[in-house]
Backbone as CSV, one residue per row, in Angstrom:
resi,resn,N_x,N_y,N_z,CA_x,CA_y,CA_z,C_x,C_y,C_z
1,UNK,-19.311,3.621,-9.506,-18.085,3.105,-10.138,-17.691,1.766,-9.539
2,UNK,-17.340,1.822,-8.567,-17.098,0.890,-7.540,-18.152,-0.579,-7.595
3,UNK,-19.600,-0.303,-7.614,-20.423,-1.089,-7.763,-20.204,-2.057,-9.015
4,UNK,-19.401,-1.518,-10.458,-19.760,-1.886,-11.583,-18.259,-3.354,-11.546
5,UNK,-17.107,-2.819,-10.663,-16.063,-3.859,-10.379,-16.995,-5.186,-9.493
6,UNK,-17.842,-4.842,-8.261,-18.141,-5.965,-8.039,-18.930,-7.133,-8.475
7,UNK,-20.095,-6.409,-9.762,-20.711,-7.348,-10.585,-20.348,-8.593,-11.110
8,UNK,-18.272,-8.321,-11.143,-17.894,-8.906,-12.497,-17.445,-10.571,-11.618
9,UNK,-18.045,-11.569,-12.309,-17.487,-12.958,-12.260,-15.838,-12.687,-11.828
10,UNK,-15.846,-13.748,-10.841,-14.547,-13.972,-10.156,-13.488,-14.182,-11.156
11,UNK,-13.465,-14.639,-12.439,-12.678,-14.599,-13.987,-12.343,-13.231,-14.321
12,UNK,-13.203,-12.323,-13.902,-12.336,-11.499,-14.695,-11.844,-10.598,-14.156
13,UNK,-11.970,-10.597,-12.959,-11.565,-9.329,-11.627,-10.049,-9.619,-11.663
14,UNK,-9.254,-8.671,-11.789,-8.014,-8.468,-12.151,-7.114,-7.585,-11.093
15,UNK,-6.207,-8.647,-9.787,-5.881,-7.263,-9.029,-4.274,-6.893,-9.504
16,UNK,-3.302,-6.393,-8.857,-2.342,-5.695,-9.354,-1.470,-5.420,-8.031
17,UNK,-0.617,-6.252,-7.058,-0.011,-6.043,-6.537,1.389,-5.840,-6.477
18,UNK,1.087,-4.571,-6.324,2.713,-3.735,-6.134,3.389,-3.250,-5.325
19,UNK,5.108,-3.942,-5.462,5.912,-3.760,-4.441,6.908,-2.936,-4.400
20,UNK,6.843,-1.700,-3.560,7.615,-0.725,-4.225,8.922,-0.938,-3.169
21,UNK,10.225,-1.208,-3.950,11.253,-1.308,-3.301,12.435,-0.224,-3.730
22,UNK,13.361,-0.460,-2.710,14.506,0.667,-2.858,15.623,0.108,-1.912
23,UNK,16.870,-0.442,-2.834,17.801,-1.339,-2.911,17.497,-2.540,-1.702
24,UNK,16.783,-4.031,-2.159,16.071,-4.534,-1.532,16.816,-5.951,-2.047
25,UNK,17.693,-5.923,-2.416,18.411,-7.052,-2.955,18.337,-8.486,-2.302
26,UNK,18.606,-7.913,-0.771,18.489,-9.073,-0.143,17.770,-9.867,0.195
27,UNK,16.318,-8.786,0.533,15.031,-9.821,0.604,13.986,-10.007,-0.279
28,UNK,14.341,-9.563,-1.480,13.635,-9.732,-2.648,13.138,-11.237,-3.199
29,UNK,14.046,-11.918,-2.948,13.350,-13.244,-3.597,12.854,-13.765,-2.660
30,UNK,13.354,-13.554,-1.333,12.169,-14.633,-0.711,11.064,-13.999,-1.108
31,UNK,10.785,-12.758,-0.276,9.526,-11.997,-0.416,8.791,-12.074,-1.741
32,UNK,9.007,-12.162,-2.727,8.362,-12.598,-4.048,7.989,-14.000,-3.951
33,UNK,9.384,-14.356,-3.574,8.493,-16.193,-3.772,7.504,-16.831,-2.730
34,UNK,7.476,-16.150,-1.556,6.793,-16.005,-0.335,5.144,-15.562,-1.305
35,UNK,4.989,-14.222,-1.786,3.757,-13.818,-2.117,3.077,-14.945,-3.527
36,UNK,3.960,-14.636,-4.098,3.899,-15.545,-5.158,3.151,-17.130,-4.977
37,UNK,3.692,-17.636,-4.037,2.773,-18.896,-3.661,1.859,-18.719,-2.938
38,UNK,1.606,-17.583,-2.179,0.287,-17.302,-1.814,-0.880,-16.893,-2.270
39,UNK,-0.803,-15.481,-3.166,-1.816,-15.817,-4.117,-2.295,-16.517,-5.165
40,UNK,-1.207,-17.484,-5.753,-1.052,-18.715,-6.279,-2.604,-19.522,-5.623
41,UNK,-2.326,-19.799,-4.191,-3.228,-21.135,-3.283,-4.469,-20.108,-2.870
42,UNK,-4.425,-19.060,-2.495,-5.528,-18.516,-1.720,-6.215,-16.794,-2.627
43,UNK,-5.631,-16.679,-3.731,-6.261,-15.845,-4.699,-7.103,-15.921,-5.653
44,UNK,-8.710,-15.947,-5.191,-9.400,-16.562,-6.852,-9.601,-15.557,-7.662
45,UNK,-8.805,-14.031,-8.101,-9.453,-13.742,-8.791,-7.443,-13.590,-10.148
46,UNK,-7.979,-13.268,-10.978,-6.743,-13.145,-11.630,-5.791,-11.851,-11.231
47,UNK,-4.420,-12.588,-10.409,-3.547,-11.260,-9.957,-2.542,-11.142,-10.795
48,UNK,-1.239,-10.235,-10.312,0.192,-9.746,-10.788,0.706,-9.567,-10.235
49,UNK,1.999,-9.783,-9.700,3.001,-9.005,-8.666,4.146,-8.088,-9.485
50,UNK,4.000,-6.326,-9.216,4.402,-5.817,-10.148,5.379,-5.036,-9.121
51,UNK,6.669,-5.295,-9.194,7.556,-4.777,-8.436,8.173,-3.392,-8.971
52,UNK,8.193,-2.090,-8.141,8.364,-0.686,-8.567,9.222,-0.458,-7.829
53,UNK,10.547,-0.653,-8.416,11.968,-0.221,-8.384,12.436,1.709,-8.383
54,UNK,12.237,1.747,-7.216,12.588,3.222,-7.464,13.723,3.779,-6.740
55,UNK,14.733,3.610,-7.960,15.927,3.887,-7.765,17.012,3.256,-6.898
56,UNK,17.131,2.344,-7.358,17.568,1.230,-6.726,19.099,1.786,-7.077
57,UNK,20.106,1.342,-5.987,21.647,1.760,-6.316,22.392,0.330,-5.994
58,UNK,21.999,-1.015,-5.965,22.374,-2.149,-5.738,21.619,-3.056,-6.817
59,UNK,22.122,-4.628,-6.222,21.752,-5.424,-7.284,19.877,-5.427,-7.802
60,UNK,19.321,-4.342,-6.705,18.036,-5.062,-6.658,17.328,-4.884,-8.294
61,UNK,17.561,-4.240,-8.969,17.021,-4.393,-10.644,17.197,-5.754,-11.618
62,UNK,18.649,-6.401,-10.953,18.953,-7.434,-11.602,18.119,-8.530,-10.944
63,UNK,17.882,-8.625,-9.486,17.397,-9.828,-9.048,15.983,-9.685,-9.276
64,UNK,15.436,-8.296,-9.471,14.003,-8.372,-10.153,13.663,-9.057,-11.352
65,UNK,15.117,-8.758,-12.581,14.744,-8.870,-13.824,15.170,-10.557,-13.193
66,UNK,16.108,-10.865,-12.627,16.038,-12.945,-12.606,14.740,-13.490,-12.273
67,UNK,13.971,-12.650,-11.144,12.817,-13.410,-10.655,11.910,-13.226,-11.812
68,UNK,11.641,-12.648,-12.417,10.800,-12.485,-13.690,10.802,-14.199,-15.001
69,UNK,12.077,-14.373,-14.534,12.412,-15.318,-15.890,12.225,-16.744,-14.512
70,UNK,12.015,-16.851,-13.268,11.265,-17.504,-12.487,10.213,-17.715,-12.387
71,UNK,9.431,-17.042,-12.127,7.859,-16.618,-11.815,7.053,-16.178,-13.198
72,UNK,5.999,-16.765,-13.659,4.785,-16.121,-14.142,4.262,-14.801,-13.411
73,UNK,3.577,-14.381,-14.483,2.531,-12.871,-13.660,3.556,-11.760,-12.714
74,UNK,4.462,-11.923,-12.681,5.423,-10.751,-12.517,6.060,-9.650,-13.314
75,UNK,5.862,-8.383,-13.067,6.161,-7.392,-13.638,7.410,-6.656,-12.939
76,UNK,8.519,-6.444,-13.257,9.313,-4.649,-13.147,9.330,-3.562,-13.301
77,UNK,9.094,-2.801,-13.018,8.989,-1.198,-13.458,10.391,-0.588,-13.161
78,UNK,11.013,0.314,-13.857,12.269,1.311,-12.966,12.074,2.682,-13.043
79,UNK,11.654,3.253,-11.636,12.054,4.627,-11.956,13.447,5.189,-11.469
80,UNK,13.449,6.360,-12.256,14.677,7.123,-11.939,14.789,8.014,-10.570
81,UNK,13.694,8.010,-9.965,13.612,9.022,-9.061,12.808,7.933,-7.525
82,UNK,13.889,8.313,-6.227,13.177,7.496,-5.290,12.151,8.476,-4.542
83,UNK,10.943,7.683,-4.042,9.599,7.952,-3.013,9.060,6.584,-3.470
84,UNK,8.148,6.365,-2.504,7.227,5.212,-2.326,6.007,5.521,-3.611
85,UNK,5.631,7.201,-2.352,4.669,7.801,-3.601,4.198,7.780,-4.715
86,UNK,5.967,8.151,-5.209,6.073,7.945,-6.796,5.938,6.676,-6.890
87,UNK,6.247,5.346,-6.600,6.382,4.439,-7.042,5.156,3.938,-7.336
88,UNK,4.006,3.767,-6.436,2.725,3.757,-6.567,2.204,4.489,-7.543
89,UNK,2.130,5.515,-7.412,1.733,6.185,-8.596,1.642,5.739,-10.067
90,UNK,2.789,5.617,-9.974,3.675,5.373,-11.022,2.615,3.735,-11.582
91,UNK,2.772,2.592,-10.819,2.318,1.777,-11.300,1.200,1.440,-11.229
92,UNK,0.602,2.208,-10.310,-1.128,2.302,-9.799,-1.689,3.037,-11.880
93,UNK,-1.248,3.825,-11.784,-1.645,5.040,-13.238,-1.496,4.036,-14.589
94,UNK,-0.415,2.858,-14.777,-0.167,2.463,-15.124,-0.867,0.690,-15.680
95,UNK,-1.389,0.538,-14.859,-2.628,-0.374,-14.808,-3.631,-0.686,-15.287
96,UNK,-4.081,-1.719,-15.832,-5.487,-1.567,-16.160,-6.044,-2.676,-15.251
97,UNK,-5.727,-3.111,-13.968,-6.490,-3.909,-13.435,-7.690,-3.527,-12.641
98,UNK,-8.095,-4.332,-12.483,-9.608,-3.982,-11.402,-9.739,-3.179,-10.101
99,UNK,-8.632,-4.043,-9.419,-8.064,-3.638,-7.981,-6.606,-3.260,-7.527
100,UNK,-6.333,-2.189,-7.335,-4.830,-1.628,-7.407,-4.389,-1.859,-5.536
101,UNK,-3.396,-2.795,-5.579,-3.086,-2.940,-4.157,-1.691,-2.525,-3.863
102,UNK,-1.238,-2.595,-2.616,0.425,-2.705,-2.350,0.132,-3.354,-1.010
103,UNK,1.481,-4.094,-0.978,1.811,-4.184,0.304,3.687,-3.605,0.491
104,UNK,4.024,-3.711,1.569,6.231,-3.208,1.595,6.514,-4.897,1.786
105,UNK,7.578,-4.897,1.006,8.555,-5.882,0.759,8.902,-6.605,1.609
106,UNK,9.060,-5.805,3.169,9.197,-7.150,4.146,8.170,-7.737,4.302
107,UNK,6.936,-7.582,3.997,5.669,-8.609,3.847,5.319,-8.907,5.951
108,UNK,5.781,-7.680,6.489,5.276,-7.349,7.828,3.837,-7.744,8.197
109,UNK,2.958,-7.680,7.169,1.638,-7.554,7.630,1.824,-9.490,6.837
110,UNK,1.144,-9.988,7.743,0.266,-11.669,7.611,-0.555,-11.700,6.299
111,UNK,0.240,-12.151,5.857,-0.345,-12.928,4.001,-1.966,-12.999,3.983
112,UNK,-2.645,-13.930,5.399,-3.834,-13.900,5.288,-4.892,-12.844,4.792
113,UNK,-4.182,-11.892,5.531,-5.122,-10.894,5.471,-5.679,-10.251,3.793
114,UNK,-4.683,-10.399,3.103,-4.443,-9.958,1.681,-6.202,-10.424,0.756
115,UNK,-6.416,-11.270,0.965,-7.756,-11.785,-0.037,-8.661,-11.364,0.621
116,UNK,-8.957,-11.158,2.234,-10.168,-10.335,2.331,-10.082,-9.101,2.388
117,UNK,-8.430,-8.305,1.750,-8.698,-6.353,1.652,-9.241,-6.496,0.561
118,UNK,-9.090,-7.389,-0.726,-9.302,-7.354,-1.910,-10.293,-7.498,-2.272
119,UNK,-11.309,-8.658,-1.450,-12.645,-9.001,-1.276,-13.973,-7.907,-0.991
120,UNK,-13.323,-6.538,0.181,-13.449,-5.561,0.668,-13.611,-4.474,-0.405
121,UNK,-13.380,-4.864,-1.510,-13.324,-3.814,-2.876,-14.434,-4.583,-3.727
122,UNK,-13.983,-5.710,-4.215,-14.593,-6.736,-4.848,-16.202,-7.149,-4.403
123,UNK,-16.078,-7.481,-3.412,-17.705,-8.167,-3.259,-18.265,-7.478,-2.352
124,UNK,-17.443,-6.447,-1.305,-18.312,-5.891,-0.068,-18.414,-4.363,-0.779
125,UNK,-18.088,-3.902,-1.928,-18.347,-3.011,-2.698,-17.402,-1.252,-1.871
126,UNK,-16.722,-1.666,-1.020,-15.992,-0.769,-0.590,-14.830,0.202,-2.125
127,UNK,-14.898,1.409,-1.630,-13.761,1.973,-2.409,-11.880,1.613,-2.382
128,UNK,-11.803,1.504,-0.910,-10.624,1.364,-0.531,-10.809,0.460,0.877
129,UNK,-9.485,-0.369,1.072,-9.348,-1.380,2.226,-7.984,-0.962,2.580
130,UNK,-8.021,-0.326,3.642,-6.709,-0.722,4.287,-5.820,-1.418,5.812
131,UNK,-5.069,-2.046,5.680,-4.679,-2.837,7.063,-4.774,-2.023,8.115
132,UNK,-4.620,-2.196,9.132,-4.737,-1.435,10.418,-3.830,-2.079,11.614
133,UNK,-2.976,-1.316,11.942,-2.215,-1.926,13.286,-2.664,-1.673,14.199
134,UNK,-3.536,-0.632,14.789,-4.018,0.016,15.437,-5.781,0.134,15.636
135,UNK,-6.749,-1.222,14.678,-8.006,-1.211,15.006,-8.418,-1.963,16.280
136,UNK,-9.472,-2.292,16.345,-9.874,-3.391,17.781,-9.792,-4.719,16.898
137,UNK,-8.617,-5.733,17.164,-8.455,-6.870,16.804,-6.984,-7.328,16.746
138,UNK,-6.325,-6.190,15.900,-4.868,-6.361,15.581,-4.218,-6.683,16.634
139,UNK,-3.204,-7.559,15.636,-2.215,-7.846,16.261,-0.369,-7.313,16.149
140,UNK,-0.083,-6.872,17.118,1.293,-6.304,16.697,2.746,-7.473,17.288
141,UNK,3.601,-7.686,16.982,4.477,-8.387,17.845,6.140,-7.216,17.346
142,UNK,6.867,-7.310,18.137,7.981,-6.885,17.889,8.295,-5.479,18.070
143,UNK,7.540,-4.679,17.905,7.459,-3.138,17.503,8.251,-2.457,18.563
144,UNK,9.392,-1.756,17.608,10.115,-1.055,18.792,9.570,-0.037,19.347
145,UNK,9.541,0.047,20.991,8.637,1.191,21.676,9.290,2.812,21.031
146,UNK,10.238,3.147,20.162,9.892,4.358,19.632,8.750,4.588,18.508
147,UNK,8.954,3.556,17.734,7.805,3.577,16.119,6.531,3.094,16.668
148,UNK,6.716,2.925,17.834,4.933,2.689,18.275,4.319,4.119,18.854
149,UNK,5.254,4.361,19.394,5.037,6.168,20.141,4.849,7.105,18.743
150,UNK,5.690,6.466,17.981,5.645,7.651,17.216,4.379,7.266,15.933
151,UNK,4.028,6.521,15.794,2.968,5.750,14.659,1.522,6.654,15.360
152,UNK,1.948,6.226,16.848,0.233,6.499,17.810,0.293,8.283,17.886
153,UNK,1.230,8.893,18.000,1.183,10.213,17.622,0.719,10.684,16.552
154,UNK,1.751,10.222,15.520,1.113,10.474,14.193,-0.263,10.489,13.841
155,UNK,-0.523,9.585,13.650,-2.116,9.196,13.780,-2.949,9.978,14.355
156,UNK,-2.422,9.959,15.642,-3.939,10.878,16.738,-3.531,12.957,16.164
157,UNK,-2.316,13.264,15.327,-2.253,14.308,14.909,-3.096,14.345,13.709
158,UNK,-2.697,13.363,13.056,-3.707,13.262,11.720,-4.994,13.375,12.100
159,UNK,-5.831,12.469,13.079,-7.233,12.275,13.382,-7.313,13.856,13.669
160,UNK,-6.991,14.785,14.723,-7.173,15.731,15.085,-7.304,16.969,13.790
161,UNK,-6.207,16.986,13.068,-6.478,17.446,11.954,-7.392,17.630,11.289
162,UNK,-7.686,16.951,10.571,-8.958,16.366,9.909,-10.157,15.842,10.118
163,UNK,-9.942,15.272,11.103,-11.474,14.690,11.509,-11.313,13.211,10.990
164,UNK,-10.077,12.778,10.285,-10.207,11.631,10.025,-10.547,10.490,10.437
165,UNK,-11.595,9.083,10.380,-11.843,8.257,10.863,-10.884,7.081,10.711
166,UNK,-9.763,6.970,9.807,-8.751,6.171,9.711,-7.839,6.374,11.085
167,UNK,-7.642,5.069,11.519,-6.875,5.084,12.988,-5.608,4.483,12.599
168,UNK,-5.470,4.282,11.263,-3.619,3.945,11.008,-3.268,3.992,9.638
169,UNK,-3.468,5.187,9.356,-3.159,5.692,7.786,-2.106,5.496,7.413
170,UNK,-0.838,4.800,7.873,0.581,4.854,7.183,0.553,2.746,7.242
171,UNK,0.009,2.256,7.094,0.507,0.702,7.732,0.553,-0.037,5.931
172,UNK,1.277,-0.303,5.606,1.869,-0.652,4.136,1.078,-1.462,3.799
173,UNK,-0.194,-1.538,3.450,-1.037,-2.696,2.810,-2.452,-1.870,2.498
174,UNK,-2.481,-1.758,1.247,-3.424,-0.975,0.941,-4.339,-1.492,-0.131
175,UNK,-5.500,-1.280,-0.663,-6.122,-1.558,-2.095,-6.863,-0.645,-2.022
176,UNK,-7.271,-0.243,-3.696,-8.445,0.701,-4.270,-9.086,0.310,-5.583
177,UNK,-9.676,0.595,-5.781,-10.515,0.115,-7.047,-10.138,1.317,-8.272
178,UNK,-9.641,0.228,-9.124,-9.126,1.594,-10.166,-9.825,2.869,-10.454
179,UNK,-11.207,2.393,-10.687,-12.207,3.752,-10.863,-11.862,4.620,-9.736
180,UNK,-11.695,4.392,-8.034,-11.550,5.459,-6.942,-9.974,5.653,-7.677
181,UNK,-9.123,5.229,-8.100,-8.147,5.733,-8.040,-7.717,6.860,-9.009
182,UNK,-8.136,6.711,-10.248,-8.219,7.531,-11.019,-9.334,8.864,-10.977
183,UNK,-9.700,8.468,-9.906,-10.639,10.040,-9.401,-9.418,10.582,-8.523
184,UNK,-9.151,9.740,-7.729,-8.126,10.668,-6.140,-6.464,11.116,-6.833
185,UNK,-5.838,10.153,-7.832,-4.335,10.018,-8.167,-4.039,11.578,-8.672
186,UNK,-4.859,11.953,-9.464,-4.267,13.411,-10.297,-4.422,14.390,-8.298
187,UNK,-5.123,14.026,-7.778,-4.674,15.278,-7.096,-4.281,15.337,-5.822
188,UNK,-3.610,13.825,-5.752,-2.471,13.527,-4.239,-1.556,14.146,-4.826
189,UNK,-0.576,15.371,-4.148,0.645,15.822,-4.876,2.112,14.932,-4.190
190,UNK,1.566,14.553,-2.725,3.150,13.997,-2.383,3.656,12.920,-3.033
191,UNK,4.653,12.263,-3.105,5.459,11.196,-3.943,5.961,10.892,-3.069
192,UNK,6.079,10.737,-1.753,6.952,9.985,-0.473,5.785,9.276,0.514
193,UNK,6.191,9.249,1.967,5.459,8.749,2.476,4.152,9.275,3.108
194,UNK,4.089,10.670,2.840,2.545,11.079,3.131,1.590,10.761,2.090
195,UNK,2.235,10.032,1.026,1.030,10.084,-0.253,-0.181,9.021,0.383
196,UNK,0.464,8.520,1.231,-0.758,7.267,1.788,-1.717,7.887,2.686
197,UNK,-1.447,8.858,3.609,-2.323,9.763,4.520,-3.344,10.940,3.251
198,UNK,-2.364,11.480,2.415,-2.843,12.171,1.511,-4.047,11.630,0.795
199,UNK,-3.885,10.470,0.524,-4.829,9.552,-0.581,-6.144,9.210,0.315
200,UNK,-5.649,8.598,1.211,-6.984,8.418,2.540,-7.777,9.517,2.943
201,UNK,-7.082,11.116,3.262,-7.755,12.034,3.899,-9.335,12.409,2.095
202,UNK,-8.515,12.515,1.110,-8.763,12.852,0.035,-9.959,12.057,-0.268
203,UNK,-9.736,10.701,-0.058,-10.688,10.000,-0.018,-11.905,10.212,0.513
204,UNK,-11.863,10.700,2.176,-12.939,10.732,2.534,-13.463,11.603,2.115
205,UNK,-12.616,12.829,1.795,-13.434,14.423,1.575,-14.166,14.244,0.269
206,UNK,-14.292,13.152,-0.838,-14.527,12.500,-1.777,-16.036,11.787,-1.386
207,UNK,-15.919,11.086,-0.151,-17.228,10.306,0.085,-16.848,8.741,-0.063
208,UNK,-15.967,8.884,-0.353,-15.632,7.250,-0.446,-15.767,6.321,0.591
209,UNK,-15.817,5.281,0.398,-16.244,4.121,1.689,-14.332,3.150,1.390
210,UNK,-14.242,3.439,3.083,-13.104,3.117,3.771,-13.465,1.822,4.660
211,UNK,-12.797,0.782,4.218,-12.923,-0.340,4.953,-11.249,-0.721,5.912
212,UNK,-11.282,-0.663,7.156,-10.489,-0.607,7.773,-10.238,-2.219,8.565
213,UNK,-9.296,-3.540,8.305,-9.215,-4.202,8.155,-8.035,-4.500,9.417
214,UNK,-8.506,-4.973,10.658,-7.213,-5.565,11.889,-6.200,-6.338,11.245
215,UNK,-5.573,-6.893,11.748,-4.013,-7.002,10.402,-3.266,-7.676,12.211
216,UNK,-2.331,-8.821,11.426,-1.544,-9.197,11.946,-0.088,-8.752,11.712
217,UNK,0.734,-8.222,12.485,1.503,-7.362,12.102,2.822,-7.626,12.569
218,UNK,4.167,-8.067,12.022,5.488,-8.292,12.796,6.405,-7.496,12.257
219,UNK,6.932,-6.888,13.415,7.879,-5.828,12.994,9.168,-6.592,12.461
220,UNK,9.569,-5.401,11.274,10.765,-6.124,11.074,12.010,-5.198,11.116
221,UNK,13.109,-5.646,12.282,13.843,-5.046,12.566,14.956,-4.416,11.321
222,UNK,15.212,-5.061,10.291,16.058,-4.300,9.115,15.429,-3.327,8.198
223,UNK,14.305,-2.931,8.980,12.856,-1.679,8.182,14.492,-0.738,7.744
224,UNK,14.239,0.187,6.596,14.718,0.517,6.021,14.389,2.355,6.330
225,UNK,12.950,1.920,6.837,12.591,3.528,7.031,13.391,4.823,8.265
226,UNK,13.518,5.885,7.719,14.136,6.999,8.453,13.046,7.419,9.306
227,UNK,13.193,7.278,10.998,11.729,7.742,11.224,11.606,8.942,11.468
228,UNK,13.043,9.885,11.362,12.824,11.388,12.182,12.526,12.285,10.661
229,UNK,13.455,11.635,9.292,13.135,12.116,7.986,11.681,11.898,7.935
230,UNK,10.698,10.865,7.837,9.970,10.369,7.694,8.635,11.399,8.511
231,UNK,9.006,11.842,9.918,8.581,12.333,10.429,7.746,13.279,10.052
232,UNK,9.034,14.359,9.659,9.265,15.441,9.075,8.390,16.082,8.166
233,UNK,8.881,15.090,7.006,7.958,14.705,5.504,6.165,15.119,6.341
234,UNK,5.806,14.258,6.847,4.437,13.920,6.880,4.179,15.227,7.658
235,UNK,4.994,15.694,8.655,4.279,17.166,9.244,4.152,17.886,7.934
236,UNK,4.936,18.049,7.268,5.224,19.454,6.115,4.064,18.704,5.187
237,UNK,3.710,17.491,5.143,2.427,17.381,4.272,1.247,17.490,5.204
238,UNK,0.775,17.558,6.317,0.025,17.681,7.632,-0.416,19.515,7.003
239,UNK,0.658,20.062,7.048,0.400,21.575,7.348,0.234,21.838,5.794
240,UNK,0.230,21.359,4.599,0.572,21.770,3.220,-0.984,21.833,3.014
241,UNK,-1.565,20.586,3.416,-3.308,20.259,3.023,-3.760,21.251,4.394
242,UNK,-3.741,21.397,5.812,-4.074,22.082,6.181,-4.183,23.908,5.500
243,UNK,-3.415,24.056,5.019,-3.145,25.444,4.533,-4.067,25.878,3.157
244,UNK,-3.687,24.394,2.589,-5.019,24.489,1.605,-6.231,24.313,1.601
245,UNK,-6.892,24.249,2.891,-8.150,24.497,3.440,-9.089,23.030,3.789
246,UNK,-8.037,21.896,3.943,-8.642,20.844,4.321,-9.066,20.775,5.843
């Protein structure tokens, strides 16, 4: 499957980056106009920036629909119901591009990195690319010493689990090749933040080829995320796939 996306002339490879936000009002336009001129200068294949509004309770729907009547190649989506999960889902299923990516809205992870996860699908014939805070290379700056304790836990629970070879399954910058995705999407069930551990473990038990990509990484202190909710979530999805015989 995978092989038949990298054949195709740099014209017609089509990626699909989506930003799933939840009341993001404030840093919405930079962060659009920030990405926006980047794959603009350093993207050769034809992209989208498709922002997945899920459930927004502030201005952020309106400043989506203004940046739209700004920007070319931008999309909105709204759902009614908030998770990340869903939001992906939602616009990943929704797609007909080549390469289905995301990155999170504070745009934490270094712009650079973005054309060679995509490249990593595209020409190195990988299924999936994802950033890594935690490979031999990365770089982290800022990171408050709890979400680092608790990221490096996570992780080494996950690895233990599973056997997984991913050393930072939650780090917001992801791509897949539509064909892997429409094999793995019908049967990730979470819609929050384990759907990204979910999709990866699934992956491998699949056979898929995981390209794991060092990443420059700056924390950003107005992160939005709950880390003890957050926690939580991912044990009760930890033990849900354990139980079901992963």
């Amino acid at each position: 499957m995978l092989r038949e996306v990298g054949t195709l002339g740099d014209a017609h490879v089509t990626v699909d980056v989506v930003l799933p936000v939840f009341n993001e009002q404030a840093t919405l336009t930079a962060s659009v106009g920030r990405l926006h001129g980047h794959l603009n200068e350093h993207v050769p294949y034809g992209w989208r920036i498709v922002i997945a509004d899920n459930a927004s309770t502030d201005r952020t729907p309106a400043v989506a629909e203004a940046l739209c009547e700004q920007f070319d190649r931008l999309r909105v989506i709204r759902l009614e119901q908030k998770g990340r999960g869903r939001a992906l889902r939602t616009a990943w299923t929704d797609s007909q591009a080549s390469v289905l990516s995301y990155m999170d809205i504070d745009l934490s992870t270094e712009l650079d990195a973005y054309y060679p996860l995509v490249r990593a699908i595209v020409e190195e014939g990988y299924d999936l690319a994802i950033g890594s805070r935690l490979a031999a290379g990365a770089i982290v700056v800022g990171r408050r010493p709890v979400r680092e304790v608790a990221s490096r836990v996570y992780n080494l629970i996950t690895r233990l689990a599973f056997r997984t070879a991913v050393v930072d399954a939650q780090c917001g910058f992801k791509a897949i090749s539509r064909a892997t995705a429409e094999r793995l999407l019908p049967e990730v069930a979470d819609n929050e933040w384990f759907f990204d551990t979910e999709l990866l473990i699934r992956a491998e038990r699949h056979g898929c080829s995981i390209r794991q990509l060092p990443v420059h990484w700056i924390d950003d202190p107005n992160s939005h995320v709950r880390l003890v909710q957050t926690a939580l979530q991912d044990l009760k999805g930890i033990w849900r796939l354990k139980r079901s015989g992963f």
